[in-house]
C-alpha positions, -999 to +999 in steps of 0.1 A: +290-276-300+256-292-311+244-279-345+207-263-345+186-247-362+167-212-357+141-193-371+139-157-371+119-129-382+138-094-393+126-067-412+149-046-439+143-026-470+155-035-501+160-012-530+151-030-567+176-026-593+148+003-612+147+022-577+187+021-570+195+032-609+164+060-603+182+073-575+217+068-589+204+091-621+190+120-600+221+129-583+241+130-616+248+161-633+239+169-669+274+162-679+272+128-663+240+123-671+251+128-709+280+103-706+259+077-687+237+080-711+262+075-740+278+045-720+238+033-720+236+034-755+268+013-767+257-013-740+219-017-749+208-024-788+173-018-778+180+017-768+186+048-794+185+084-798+154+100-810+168+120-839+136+135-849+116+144-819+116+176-806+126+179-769+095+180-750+085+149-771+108+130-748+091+135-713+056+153-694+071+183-685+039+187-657+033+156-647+047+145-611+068+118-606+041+100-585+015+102-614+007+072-633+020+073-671-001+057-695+018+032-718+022+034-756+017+001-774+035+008-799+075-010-801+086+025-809+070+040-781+094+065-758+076+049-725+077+013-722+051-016-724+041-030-692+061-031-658+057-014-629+064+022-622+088+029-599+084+037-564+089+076-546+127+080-535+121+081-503+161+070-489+180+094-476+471+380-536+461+419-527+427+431-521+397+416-528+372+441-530+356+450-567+382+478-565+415+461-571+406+422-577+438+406-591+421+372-584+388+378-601+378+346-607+340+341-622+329+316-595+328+323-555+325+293-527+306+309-498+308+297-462+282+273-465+293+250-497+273+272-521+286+279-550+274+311-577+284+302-613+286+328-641+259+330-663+258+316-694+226+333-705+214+370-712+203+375-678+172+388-693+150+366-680+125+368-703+135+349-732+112+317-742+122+282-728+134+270-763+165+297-758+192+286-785+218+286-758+244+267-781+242+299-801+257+314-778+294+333-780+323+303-770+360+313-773+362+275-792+375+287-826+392+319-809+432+311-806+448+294-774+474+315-759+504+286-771+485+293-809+487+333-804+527+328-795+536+303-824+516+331-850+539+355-840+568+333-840+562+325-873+568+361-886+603+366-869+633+354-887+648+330-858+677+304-863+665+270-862+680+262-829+666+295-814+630+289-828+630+252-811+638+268-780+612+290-779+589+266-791+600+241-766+591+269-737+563+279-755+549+244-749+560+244-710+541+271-705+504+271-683+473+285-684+478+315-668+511+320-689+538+313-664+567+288-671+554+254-656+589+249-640+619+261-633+646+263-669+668+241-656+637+215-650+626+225-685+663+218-694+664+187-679+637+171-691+646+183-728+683+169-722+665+135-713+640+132-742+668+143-767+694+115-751+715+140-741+742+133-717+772+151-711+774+181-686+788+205-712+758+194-741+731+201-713+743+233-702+747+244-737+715+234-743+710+260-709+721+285-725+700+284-756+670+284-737+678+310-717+681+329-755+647+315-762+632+329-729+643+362-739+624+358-775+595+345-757+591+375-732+595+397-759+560+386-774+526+395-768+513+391-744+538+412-720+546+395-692+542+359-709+567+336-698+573+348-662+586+327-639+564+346-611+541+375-598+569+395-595+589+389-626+554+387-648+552+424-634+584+434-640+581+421-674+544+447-680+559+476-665+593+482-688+567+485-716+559+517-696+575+553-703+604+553-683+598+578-646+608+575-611+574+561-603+583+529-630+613+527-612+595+525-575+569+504-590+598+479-603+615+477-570+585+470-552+579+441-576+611+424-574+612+427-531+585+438-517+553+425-530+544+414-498+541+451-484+524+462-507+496+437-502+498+447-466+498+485-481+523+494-460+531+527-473+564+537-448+580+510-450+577+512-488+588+544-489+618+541-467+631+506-483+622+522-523+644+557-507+612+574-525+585+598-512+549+586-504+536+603-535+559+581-553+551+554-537+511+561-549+515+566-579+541+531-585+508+513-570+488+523-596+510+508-622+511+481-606+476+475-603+469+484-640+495+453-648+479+420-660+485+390-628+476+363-655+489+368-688+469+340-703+437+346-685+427+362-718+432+331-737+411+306-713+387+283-730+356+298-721+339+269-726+347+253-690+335+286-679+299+279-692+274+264-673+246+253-694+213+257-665+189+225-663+165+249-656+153+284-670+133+309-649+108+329-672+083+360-667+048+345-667+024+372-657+031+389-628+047+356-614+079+335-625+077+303-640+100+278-639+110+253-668+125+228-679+157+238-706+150+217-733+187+217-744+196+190-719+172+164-723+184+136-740+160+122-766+154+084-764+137+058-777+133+021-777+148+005-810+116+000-834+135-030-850+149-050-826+116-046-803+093-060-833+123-088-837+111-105-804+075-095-804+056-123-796+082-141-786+076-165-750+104-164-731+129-139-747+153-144-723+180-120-720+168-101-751+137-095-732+152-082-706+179-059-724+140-047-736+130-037-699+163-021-693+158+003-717+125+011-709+129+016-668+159+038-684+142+061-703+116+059-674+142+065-648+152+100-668+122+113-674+112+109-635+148+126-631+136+155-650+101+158-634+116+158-600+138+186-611+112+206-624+088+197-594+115+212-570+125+244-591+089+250-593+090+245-558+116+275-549+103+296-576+075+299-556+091+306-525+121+327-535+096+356-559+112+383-546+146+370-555+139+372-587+123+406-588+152+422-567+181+404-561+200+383-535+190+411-512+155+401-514+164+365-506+143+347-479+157+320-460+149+281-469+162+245-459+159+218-478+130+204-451+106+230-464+105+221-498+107+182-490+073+183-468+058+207-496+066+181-520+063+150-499+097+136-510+125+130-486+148+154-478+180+138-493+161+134-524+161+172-525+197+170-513+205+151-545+184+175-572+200+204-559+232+196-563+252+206-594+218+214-608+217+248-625+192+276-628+188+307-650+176+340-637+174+373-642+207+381-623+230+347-635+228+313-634+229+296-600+231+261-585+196+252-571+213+253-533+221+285-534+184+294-531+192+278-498+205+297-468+200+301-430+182+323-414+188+351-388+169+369-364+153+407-369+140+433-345+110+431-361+111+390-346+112+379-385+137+359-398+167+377-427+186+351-450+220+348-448+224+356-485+204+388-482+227+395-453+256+392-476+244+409-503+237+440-480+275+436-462+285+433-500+265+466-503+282+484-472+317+473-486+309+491-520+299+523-507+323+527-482+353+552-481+382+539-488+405+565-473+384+548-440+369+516-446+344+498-422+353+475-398+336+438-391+323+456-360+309+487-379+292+468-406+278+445-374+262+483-363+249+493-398+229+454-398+217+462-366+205+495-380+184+476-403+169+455-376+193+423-387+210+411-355+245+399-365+274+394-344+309+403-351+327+374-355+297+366-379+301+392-402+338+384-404+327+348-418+303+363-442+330+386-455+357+359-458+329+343-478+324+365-501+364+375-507+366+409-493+395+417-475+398+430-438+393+466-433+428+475-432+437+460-467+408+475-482+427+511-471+434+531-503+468+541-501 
């Protein structure tokens, strides 16, 4: 084959090193924003933390991202000398109803990916944007549930080889304050760290745990130390004043769990040999029981969601800003900056210069695009934050990207695990985001409102008689909201409420 040699013409976009960290930056969340910008900070000399300035010093809260920012002359300054701006991203258990929750967890994943964090403000909605929210309540100093146990442990008079073994267990416990394992794993894996290896050693070593696992359940909280739902149970209820409906309630814990979920009150009754009354009245005890043991105990502090954004009363509109709690405060070194001033040629100093400067750049665009697309659903979600999810209109992320003129994965990237407080919680920014159904009326209902109002019909219900997917499809239609069945059924699943048949009182 005859070497040649062609020309040829192509066309491709290419993405500078400023643009792809810009981009890279936005999508973080504050968490990883934090650490990148730690990681930033042992890596580049020229870059430190602002100590002094307060937090609006750090970045134009109004300003747009496609403004152009005056530069400071100044070494010192927060915004760089010279260079370019950077360019628009433009690249692409039993019930669940509110009656008898045993899994009532503080976050819900609806159908669609959207995800409702607790709030970690007042809910008031109308405090200032310079909210203390570090002030706020944290279970940090409050006791862990392995610290609550040991306290007590330390006022009963144990032998020494009885207090290890509760100790030991104490330690193989989890969060929610059942034995991780069985005791002959726990057993095992003792035997092996203590080099024990003779059959009659480890099953005396067995035995002693199985003496520690009674001084363990015998602490507070009851039901600590459980090797399951049924035994955790068990564990709550002998506590209670001894009576046939105990009894019941006990049997039905140690076998038939499973009914009971299904509230299947005959065949409870006939396996239990008691009557139906009986049977009522063991249910209740049951559900007055604690499923978790250690929920109580959980660090509340991987609960919190500290919002990037905060939602404030401004007239007779809502404004959104920015929460200065999360914005870093940067700066470019004063000394090492005046070191090479002057200088021709710095070399890789010079650069290390730039980097630091398109960083604290690339942030504070980060934060103006943020702000530019809360500001941007404030506006069209008002009556959300007036009245509720009910009130909720539906949006894509295409509306707000035309509005704004930015592309729509850039608005995929700022809305996800960004946070926003409101009135009713803190939310991430997509779930402002929701399809849209048809009305009567030939308007268009959002699927949260439509959730909220199922979440409504659920609530008022009787629960001798609770409605059916196909019933709550009729009361939507009522309102002029055309939903079918199998729809509803999604939107229920989505919001953990179970069928109509487990929501049955019985």
């Amino acid at each position: 084959m005859k070497p040649t040699l062609q020309v040829r013409l192509s066309q491709h976009l290419a993405l500078t090193p400023q643009l792809q960290q810009s981009i890279r930056l936005l999508q973080l969340s504050t968490l990883e924003l934090h650490q990148e910008i730690e990681q930033m900070l042992e890596q580049n000399p020229f870059l430190e933390p602002e100590e002094d300035a307060t937090p609006y010093e750090f970045g134009a809260l109004d300003r747009s991202t496609t403004s152009t920012r005056e530069e400071a002359d100044a070494p010192g300054s927060s915004v760089g000398e010279g260079g370019d701006e950077p360019a628009g991203m433009d690249s692409a258990d039993f019930g669940t109803t509110e009656r008898v929750d045993w899994e009532n967890g503080t976050e819900r994943d609806d159908f669609d990916g959207i995800r409702e964090t607790p709030s970690s403000g007042s809910g008031s909605g109308s405090g200032s944007g310079d909210e203390d929210y570090e002030s706020q309540e944290r279970a940090g100093d409050a006791p862990s549930l392995q610290d609550h146990l040991r306290q007590q442990l330390s006022g009963m008079r144990l032998s020494d080889k009885d207090a290890a073994s509760v100790h030991v267990l104490i330690e193989s416990l989890n969060d929610d304050g059942y034995l991780d394992g069985t005791l002959e794993d726990i057993a095992e894996r003792m035997a092996d760290a203590l080099g024990i290896h003779g059959e009659e050693a480890r099953e005396d070593l067995l035995d002693q745990l199985r003496c520690g696992l009674k001084w363990l359940q015998s602490l507070e909280p009851a039901g600590v130390g459980a090797a399951n739902l049924g035994d955790c149970l068990c564990l709550q209820l002998r506590n209670q004043p001894a009576s046939p409906a105990r009894e019941c309630a006990m049997a039905i814990c140690r076998s038939h769990l499973d009914l009971l979920a299904r509230r299947d009150l005959r065949k409870l009754a006939n396996l239990t040999h008691c009557d139906e009354a009986t049977v009522k009245q063991a249910q209740g005890l049951i559900v007055a029981c604690e499923p978790k043991p250690g929920r109580p105990f959980a660090r509340a502090e991987a609960l919190i969601i500290i919002p990037d954004v905060i939602v404030v009363k401004s007239g007779r509109n809502w404004k959104a800003t920015l929460n200065p709690d999360v914005m870093p405060k940067l700066k470019v070194s004063d000394l090492y900056a005046q070191a090479i001033r002057g200088q021709r040629g710095g070399g890789s100093l010079s650069a290390r210069l730039q980097e630091a400067r398109w960083f604290i750049r690339n942030i504070q665009q980060r934060f103006d695009t943020i702000l530019r697309v809360s500001s941007a659903i404030v506006e069209r979600q008002k009556a959300f934050f007036t009245h509720g999810e009910i009130a909720m209109k539906p949006l894509v992320l295409r509306e707000i990207a035309d509005e704004l003129g930015l592309h729509e994965s850039t608005i995929s990237r700022v809305t996800t695990a960004k946070y926003m407080n409101t009135p009713f919680g803190t939310f991430e920014l997509k779930y402002f985001f929701g399809s849209s159904l048809n009305t009567d009326a030939g308007g268009n209902a959002s699927s949260t409102a439509v959730r909220a109002l199922i979440k409504q019909f659920v609530a008022a219900e009787n629960i001798v008689k609770p409605l059916s997917d196909s019933q709550i499809a009729d009361m939507l239609e009522e309102q002029g909201i055309q939903v079918a069945r199998r729809t509803v059924a999604k939107y229920r699943e989505a919001l953990k409420i179970a069928p109509a048949n487990l929501r049955k009182a019985i």
